[in-house]
VEXVEXVO-38022 format. One record per residue: x, y, z of N, C-alpha, C in turn. Coordinates in steps of 0.1 Angstrom, whole numbers, padded with zeros to 4 digits, always signed. Each point is the difference from the previous one (the first is absolute). Layout:
<drenlos>
XYZXYZXYZ/...
</drenlos>
This chain:
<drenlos>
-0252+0256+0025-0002-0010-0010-0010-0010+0005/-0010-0002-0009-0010-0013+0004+0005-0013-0012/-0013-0011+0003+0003-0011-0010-0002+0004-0011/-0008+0010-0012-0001+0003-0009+0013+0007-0007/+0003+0010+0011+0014+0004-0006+0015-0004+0000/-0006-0012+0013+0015-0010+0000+0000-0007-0016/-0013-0009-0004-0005-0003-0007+0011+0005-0019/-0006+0014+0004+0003+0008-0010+0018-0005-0003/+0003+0010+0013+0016+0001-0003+0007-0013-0003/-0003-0013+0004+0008-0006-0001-0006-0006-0015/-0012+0000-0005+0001-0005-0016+0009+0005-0009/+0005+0012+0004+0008+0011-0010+0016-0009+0001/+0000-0010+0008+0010-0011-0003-0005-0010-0010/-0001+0000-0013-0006-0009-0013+0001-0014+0003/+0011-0003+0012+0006-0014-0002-0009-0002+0013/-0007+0008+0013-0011-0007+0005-0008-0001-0004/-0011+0010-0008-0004-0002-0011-0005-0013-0007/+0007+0001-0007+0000-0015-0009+0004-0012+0010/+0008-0001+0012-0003-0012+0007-0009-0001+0009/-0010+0011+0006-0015-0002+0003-0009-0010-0009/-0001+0005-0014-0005-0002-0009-0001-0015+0000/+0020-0004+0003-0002-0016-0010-0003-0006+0013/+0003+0003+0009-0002-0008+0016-0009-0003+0006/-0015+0009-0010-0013-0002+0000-0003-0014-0004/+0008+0001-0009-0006-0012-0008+0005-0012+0002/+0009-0001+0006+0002-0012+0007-0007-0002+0016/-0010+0008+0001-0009-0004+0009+0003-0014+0017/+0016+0011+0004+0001-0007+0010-0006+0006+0015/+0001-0009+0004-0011+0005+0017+0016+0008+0009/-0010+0016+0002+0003+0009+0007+0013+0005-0005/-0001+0002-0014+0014+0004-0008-0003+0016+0005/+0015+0005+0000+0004+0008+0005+0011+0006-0008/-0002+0012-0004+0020+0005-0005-0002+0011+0012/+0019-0001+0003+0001+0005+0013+0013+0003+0001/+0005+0007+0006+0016+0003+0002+0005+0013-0009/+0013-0001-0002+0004+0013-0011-0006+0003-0008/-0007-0010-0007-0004+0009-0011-0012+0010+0002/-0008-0003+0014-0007+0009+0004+0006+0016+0009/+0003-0003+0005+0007+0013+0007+0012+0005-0005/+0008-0011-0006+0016+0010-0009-0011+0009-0008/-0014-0003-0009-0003+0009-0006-0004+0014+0001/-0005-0004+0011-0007+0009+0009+0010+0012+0003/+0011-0004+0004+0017+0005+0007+0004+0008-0014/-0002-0008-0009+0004+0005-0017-0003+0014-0006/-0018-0002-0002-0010+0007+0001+0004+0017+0009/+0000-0006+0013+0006+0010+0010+0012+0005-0002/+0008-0001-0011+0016+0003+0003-0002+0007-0016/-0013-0001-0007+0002+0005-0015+0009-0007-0005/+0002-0011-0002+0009-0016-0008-0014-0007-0002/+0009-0007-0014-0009-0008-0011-0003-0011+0013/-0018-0001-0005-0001-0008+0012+0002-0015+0008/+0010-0006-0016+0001-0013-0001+0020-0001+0004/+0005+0009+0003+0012+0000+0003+0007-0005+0012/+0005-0007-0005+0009-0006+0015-0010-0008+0012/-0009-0007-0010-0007-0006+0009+0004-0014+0004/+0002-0008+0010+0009-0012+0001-0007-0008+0000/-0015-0001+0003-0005-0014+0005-0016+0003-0003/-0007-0007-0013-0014-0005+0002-0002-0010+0005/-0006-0002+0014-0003-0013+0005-0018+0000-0002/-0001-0015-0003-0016-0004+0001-0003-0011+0015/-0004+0002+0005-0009-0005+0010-0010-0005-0001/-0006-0015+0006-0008-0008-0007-0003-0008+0015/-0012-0006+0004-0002-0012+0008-0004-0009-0002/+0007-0008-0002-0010-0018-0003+0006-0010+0012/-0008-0006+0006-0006-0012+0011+0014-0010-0007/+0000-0002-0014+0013-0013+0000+0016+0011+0001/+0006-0006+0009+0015+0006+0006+0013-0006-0009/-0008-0006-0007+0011-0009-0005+0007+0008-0006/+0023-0002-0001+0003+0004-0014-0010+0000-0011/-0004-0010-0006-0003-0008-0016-0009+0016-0002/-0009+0001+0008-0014+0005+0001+0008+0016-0008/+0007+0007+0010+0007+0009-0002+0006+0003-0011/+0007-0009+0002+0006+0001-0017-0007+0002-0010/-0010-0007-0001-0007-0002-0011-0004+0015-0003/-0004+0005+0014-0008+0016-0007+0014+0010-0003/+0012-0003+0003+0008+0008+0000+0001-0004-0021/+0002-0011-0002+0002-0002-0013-0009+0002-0008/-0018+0005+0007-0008+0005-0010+0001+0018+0000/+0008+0006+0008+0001+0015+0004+0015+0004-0011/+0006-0015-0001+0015+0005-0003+0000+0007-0016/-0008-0005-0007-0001+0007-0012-0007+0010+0000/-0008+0001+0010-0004+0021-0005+0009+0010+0004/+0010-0006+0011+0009+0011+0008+0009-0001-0015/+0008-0014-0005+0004+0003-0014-0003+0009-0009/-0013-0004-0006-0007+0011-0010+0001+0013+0007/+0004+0002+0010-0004+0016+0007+0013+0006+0000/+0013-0011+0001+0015+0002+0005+0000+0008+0011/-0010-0005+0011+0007+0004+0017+0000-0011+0006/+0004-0002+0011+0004-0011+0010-0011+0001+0007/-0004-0015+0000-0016+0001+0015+0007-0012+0006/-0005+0002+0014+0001-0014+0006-0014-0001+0008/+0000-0013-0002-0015-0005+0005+0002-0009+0012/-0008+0004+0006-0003-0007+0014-0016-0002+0007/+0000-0016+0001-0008-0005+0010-0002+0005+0014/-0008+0008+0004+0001+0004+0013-0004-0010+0010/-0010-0013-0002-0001-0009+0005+0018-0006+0005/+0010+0000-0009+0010-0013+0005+0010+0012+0006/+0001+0013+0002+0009+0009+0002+0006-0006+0016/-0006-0006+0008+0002-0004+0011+0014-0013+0000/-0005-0008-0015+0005-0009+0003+0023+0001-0006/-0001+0012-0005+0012+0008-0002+0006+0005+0002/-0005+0010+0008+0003+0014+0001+0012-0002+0008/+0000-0006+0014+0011-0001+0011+0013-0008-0005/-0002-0010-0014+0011-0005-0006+0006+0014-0007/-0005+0007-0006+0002+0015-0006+0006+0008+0003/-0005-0001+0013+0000+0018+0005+0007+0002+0013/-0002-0016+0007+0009-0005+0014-0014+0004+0013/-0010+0001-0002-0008+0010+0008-0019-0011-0001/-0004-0005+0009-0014-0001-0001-0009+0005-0006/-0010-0002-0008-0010+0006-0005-0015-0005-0002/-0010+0007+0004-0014-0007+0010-0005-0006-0023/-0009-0009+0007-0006-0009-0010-0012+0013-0003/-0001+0004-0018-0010+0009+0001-0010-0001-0004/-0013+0002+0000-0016-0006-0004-0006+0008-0009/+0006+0012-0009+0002+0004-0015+0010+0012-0003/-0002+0003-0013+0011+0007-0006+0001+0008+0006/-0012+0010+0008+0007+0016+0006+0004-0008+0012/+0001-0008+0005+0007-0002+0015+0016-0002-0003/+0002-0001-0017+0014+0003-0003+0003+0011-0001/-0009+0008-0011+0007+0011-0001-0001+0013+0014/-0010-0006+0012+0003+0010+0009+0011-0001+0009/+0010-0011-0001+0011-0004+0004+0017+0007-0007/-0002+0005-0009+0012+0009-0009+0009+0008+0010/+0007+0000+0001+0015+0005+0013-0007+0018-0001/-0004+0004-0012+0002+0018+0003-0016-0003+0002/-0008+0012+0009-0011+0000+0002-0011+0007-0014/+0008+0007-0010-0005+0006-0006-0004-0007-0011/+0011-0012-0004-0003-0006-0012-0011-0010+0004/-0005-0006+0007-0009-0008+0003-0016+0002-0003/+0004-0004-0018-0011+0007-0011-0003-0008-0010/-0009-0007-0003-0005-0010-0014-0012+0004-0006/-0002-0002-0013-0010-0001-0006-0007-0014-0006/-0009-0005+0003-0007-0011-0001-0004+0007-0017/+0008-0015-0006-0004+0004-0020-0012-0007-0001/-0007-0003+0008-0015-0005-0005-0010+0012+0001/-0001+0010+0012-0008+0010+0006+0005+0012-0002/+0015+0000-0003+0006+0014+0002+0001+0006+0012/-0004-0002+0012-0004-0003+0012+0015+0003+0007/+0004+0013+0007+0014+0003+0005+0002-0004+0015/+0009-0010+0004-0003-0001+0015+0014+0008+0003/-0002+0008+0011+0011+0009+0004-0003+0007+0018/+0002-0014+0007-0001+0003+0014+0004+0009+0005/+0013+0007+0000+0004+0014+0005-0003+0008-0009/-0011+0001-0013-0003+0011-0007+0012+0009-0007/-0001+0010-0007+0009+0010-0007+0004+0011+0005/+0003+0002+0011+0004+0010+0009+0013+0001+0001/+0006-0010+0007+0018-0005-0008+0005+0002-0007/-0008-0012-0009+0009-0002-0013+0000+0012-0011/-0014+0010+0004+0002+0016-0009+0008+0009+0007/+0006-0004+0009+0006+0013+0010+0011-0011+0002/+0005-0010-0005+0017-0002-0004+0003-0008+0015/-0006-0001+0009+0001-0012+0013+0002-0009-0001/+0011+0000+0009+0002-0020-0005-0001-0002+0020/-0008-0011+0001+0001-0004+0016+0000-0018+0000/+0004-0005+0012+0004-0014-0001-0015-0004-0001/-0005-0011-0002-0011-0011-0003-0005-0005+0014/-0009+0004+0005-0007-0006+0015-0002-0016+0000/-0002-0003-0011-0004-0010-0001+0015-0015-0002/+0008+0009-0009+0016-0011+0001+0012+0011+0004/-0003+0009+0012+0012+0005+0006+0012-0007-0002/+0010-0002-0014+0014+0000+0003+0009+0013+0001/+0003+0004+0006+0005+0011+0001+0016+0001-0010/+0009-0007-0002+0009-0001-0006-0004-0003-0016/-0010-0010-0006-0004-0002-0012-0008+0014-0001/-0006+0005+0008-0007+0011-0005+0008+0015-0001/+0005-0002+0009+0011+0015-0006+0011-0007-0016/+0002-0007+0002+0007-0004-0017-0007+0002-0013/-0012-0005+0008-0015+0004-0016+0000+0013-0001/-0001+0007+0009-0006+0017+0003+0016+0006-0006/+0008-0006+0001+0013+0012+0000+0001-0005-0022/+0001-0011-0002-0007+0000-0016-0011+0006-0002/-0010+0003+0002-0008+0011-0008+0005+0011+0006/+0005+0004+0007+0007+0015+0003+0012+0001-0011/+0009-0007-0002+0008+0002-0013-0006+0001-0009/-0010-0008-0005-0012+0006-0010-0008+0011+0001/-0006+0002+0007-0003+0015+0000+0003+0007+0015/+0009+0005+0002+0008+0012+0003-0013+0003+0014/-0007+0002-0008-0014+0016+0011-0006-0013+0011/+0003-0011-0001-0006-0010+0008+0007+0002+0016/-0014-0002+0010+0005+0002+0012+0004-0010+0012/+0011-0007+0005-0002-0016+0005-0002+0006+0016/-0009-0004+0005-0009+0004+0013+0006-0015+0004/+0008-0001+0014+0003-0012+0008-0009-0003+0011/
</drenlos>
């Protein structure tokens, strides 16, 4: 698989699709969709299932310099009506204030990051660590499709938890079955 055919397979999900589309147009700096709805599709795709099934999470990813709640919110309540009009769930995140969170969250430190792929190269399985920029179409996917088409799941070099990451890994194994958890 390259970017053009990653590209491909995952439009055949209507609901990324159409939230490329509107997420353009709210023209935020370093917008990104990223997470399940990229690779569950992919996973979908590969299992011959509708490719929009059992997907849990479109997240968008975004950088902006102000950290503030207010700031945040605000783009979360200009995103919240397309995920409506769409009826999937997105959650949006500042990758600028992720720092300032995450360890109230998650119990665990997390480095301050200087744009969106320095989030999304951070994702607990090595394979999912995959966005498309909806301004460029532009796929960033640091460990490439090698994995994630051959069903590997490996922990994250970059946020080694070993316990949160076998929990993520053993959920997409319940979801598809053919998936392989490499420790």
């Amino acid at each position: 698989m390259d970017d053009v055919q990653f590209r491909d397979v995952v439009s055949r999900n209507p609901a990324n699709a159409a939230l490329m589309g509107r997420l353009a147009e709210l023209r935020l700096n370093q917008c990104y969709l990223t997470a399940g709805c990229l690779f569950q599709t992919v996973w979908n795709v590969l299992s011959d299932r509708p490719p929009a099934e059992n997907i849990k999470d479109y997240d968008v990813f975004y950088f902006d310099e102000d950290v503030s709640w207010e700031a945040e919110d605000a783009v979360i309540r200009r995103v919240a009506p397309i995920a409506e009009q769409l009826g999937i769930p997105v959650e949006v995140k500042n990758q600028a204030r992720v720092h300032l969170w995450y360890k109230r969250r998650f119990g665990a430190d997390y480095p301050q990051l200087f744009s969106s792929c320095d989030g999304i190269a951070r994702y607990l399985v090595r394979c999912t660590c995959i966005g498309i920029d909806v301004s460029t179409r532009d796929v960033f996917a640091p460990d490439g499709y090698g994995d994630l088409t051959a069903g590997i799941l490996r922990i994250s070099k970059l946020l080694p938890r070993p316990a949160q990451y076998r929990a993520k890994a053993e959920q997409y194994k319940a979801r598809w079955p053919w998936l392989r958890i490499i420790e």
